[in-house]
C-alpha positions as CSV (number, residue, x, y, z in Angstrom):
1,X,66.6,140.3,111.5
2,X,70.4,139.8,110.4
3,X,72.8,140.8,113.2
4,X,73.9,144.2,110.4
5,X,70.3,145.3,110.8
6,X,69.6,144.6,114.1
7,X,70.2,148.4,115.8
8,X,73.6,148.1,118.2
9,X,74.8,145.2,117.0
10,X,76.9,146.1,114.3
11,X,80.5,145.3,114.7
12,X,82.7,147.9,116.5
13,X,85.3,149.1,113.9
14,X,87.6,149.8,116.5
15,X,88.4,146.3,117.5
16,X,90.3,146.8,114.0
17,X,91.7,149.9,114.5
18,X,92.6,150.6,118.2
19,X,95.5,151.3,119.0
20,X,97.5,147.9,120.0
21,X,100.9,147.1,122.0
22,X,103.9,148.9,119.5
23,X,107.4,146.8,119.8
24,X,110.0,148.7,121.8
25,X,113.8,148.6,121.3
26,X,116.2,149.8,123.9
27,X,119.6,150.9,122.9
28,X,120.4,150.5,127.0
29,X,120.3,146.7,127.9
30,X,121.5,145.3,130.8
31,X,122.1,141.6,131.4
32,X,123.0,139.4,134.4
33,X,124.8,136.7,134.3
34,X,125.9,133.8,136.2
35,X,128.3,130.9,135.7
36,X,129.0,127.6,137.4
37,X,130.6,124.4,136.5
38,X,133.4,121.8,137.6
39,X,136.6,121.8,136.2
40,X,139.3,119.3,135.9
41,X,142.8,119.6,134.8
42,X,145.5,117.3,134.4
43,X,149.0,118.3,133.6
44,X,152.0,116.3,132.8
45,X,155.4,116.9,134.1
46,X,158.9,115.4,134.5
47,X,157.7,114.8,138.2
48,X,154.4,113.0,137.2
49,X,151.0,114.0,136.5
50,X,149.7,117.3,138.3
51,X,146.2,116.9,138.4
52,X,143.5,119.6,139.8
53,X,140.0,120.1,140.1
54,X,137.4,121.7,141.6
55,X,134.3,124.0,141.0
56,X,134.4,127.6,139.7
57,X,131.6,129.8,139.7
58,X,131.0,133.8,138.7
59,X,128.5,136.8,138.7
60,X,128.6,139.3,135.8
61,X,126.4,142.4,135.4
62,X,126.8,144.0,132.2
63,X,125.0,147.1,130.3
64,X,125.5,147.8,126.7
65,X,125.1,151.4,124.3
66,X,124.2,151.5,121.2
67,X,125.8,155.1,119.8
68,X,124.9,154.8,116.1
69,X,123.6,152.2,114.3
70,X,122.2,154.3,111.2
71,X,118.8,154.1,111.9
72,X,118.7,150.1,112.1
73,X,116.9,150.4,115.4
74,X,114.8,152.9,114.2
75,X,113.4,151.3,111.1
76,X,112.9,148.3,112.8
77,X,110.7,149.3,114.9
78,X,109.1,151.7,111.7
79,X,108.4,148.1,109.6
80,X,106.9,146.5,112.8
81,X,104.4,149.1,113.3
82,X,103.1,149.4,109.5
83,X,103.2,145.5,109.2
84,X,100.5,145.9,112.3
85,X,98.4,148.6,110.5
86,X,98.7,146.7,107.4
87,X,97.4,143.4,109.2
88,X,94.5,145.8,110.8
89,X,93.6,146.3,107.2
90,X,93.5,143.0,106.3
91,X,91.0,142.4,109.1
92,X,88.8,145.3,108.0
93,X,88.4,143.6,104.7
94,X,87.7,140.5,106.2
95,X,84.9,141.8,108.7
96,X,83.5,143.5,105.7
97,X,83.4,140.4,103.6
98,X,81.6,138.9,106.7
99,X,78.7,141.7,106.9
100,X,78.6,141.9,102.9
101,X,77.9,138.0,103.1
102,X,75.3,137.9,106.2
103,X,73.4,141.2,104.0
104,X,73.3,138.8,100.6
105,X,72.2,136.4,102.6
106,X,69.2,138.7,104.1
107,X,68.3,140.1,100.7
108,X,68.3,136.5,99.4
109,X,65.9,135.3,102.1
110,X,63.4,138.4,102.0
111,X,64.1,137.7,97.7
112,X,62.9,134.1,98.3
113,X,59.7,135.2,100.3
114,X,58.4,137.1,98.3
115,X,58.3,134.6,95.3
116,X,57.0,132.5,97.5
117,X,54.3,134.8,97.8
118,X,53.6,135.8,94.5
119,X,53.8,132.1,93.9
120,X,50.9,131.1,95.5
121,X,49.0,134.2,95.2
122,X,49.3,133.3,91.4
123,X,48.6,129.2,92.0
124,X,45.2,130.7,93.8
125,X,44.5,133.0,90.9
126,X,44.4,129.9,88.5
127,X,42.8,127.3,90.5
128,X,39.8,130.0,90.2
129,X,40.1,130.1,86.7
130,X,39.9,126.4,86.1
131,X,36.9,126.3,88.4
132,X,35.5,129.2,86.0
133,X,36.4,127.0,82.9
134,X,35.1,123.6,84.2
135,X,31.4,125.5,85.6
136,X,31.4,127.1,82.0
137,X,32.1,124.0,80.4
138,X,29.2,122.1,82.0
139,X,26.6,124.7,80.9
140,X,28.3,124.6,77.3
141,X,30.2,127.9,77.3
142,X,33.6,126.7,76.5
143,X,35.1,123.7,75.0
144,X,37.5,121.1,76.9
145,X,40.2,122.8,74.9
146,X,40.0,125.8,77.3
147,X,39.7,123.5,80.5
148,X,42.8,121.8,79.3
149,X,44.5,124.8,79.2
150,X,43.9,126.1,82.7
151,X,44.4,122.4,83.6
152,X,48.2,123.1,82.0
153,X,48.8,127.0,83.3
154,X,47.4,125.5,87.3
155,X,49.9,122.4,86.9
156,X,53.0,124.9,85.6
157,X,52.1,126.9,89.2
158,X,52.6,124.2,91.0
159,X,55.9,123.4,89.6
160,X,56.6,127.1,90.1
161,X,55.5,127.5,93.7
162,X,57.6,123.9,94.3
163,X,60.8,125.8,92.6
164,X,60.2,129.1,94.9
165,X,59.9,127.2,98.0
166,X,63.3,125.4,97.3
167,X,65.0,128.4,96.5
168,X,63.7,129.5,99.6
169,X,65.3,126.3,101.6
170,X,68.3,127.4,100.2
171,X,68.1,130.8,100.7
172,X,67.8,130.2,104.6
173,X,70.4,127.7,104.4
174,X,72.7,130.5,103.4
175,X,71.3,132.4,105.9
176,X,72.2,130.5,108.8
177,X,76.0,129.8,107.1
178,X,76.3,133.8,107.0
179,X,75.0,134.3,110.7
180,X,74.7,131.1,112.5
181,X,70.9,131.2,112.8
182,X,67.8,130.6,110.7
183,X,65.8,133.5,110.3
184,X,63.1,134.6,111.9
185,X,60.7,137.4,110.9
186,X,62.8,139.8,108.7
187,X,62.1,143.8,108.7
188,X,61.7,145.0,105.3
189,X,64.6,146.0,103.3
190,X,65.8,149.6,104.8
191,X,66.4,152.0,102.2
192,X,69.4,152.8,100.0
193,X,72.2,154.7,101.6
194,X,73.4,158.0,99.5
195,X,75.4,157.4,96.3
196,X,77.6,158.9,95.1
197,X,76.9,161.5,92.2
198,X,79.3,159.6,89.9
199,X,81.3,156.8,89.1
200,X,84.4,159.0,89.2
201,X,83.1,160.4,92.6
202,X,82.9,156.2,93.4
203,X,86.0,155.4,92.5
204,X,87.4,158.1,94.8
205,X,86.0,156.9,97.4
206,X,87.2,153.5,96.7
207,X,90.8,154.8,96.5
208,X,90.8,156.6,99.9
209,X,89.1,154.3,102.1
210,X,89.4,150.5,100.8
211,X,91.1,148.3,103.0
212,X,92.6,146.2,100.3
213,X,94.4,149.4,98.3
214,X,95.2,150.7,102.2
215,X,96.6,147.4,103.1
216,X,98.8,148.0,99.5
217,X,99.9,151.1,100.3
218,X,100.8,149.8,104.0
219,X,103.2,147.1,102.4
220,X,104.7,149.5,99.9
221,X,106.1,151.6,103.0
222,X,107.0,148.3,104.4
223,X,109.3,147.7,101.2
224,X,110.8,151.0,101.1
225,X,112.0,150.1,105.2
226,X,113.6,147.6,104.0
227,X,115.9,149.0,101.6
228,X,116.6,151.1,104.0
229,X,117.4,148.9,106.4
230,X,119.2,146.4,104.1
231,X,121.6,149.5,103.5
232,X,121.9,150.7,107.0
233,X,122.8,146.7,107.7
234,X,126.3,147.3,105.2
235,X,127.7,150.0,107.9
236,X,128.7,150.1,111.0
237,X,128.0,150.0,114.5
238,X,129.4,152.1,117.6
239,X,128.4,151.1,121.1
240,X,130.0,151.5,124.7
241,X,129.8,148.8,126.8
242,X,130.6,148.3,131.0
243,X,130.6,144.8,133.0
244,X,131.5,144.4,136.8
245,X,132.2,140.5,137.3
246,X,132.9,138.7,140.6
247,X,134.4,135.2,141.4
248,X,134.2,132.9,143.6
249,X,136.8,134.1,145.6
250,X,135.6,137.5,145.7
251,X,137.9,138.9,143.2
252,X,136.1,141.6,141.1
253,X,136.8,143.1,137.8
254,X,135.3,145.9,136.0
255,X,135.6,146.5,132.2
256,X,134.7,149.6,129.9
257,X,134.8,149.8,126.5
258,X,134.3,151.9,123.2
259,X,133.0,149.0,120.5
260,X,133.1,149.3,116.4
261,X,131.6,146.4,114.7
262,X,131.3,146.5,110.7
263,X,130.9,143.3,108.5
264,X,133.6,143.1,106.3
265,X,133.2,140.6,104.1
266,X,129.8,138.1,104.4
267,X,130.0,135.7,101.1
268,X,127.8,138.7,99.5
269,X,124.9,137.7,101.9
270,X,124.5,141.6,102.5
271,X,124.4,142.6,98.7
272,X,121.8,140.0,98.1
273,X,119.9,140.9,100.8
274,X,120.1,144.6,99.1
275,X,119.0,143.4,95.7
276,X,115.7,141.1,97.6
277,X,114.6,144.5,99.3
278,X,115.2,146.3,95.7
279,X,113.2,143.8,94.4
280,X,110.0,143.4,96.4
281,X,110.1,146.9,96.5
282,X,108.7,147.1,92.9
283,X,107.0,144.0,93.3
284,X,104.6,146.2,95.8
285,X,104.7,148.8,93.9
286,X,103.6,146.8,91.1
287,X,100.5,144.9,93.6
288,X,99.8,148.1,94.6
289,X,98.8,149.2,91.0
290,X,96.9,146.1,90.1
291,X,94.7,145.8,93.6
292,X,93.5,149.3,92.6
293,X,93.6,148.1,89.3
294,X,90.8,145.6,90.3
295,X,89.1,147.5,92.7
296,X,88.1,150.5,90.4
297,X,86.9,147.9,87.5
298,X,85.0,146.2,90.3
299,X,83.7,150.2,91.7
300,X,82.8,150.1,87.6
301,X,81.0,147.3,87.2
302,X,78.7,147.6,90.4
303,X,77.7,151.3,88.9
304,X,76.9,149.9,85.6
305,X,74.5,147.1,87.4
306,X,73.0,149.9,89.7
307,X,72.2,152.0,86.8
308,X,71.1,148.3,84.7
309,X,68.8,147.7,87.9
310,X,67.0,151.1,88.2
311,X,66.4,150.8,84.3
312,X,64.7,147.2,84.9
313,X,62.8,148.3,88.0
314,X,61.3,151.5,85.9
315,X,60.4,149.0,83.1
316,X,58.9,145.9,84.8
317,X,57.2,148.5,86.3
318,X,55.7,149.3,83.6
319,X,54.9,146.2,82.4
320,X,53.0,144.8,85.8
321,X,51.0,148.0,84.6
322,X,50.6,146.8,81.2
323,X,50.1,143.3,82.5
324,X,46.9,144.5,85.4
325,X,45.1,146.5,82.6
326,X,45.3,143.2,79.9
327,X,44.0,141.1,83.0
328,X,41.3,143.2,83.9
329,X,40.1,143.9,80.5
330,X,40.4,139.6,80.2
331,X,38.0,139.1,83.3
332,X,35.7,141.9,82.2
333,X,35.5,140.1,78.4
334,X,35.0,136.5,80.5
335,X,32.3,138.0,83.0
């Protein structure tokens, strides 16, 4: 049985969607710092060189405020947190890709089986029937035409039973790619989960929960961050700051502080940067459109091949019908 049929094994969806570490920004940082080093100085005079040197060394403890920063902090930590949810859904449609692949795989196999079956249920069926021919031939019943004709329909089983068999091979070659193991003895296909009542009921579904038109929408909220915080990145910044530092010689000093920092001019780097966000902003918009785009037409074409499928099924069907009454009504002519 494939690990997706296998009862508790099924992959726990919230490896993709529990909660994980979120960055964290303090406004508040404090930093220590020491200095060493050697220092050497040499001076000239009308008396001569004057040289000194010696070591110096320092302690400094420092804590900086950030008063206002216009939200820079803030969507920082906003475009972290969806670029993680957006990467969660990228994983979800990754794992489902996996299962999708290791059920294909199943269906394949069980698929291949049964030809097999029917295959050399069908190669018995016509070895008999050449037997029949050839014992009616010797008594003078039939001619060698009809032998040579079952001779012909036993010969194409072979090739048939040869053909299921390697589609068989391959079908448990894919099998073991998909799950990492050749199968054993498969369950029987369960049944069909509930559809829904119509394509357009599909295709909502498709809208709300696919990962790849979540991940979309994800990265579109990313985008509109980012002009955000490409404008909040053109004003300025108010902070406090304090530092206590002490020397070597035990002299201490203690500074405070109000801070405003604004860019004033930056070669245009800021404006561009404005104009990129601008920009992949509409380009997400625009992936946004086309990944649901392709995942409706895709919701569209799998409901047209349900709806082909349960047409063929009704009519082969009918025709294995068809088929068993000719056959008997052949055997019955024969006997």
């Amino acid at each position: 049985r494939p690990a997706s049929a296998r009862p508790g094994t099924r992959r726990p969806r919230h490896s993709a969607a529990a909660p994980a570490p979120q960055p964290r920004s303090s406004t508040l940082s404090p930093a220590f710092a020491g200095q060493a080093g050697w220092r050497r100085a040499e001076i000239d005079t009308f008396a001569g060189p004057d040289v000194s040197e010696g070591l110096s060394s320092s302690l400094t403890l420092s804590a900086d405020l950030t008063l206002l920063d216009f939200g820079r902090n803030r969507l920082g930590i906003e475009i972290a947190r969806e670029s993680v949810l957006a990467t969660r859904q990228a994983l979800i449609e990754v794992e489902q890709q996996v299962l999708l692949s290791a059920v294909s795989a199943y269906v394949d196999v069980r698929l291949a089986q049964e030809v097999v079956a029917l295959r050399q249920s069908n190669l018995r069926l016509i070895t008999q029937e050449l037997r029949a021919a050839e014992a009616r031939f010797d008594v003078g019943e039939t001619t060698r035409t009809d032998v040579a004709i079952a001779q012909a329909r036993l010969a194409a089983s072979r090739s048939a039973l040869a053909t299921a068999e390697g589609d068989l091979m391959i079908a448990r070659e894919s099998y073991k790619a998909a799950t990492g193991a050749y199968p054993g003895r498969l369950a029987a296909l369960p049944k069909l989960p509930a559809l829904p009542r119509s394509l357009e009921d599909a295709q909502n579904v498709a809208r709300s929960t696919h990962p790849l038109i979540l991940q979309a929408q994800r990265l579109v909220t990313i985008a509109d961050l980012q002009v955000d915080l490409a404008k909040a990145a053109t004003k300025p910044t108010v902070g406090v700051g304090a530092s206590v530092a002490i020397d070597q010689d035990g002299n201490g000093t203690q500074t405070f502080g109000l801070n405003l920092n604004q860019t004033i001019y930056a070669g245009g780097r800021l404006s561009a940067l404005l104009r990129q966000s601008l920009a992949g902003k509409d380009r997400s918009r625009a992936a946004l459109q086309q990944t649901a785009v392709n995942i409706l037409q895709n919701v569209g074409v799998a409901w047209a091949n349900l709806a082909v499928s349960a047409a063929s099924i009704q009519a082969s069907d009918e025709q294995i019908r068809a088929a068993q009454t000719a056959f008997d009504g052949v055997r019955e002519e024969a006997a």
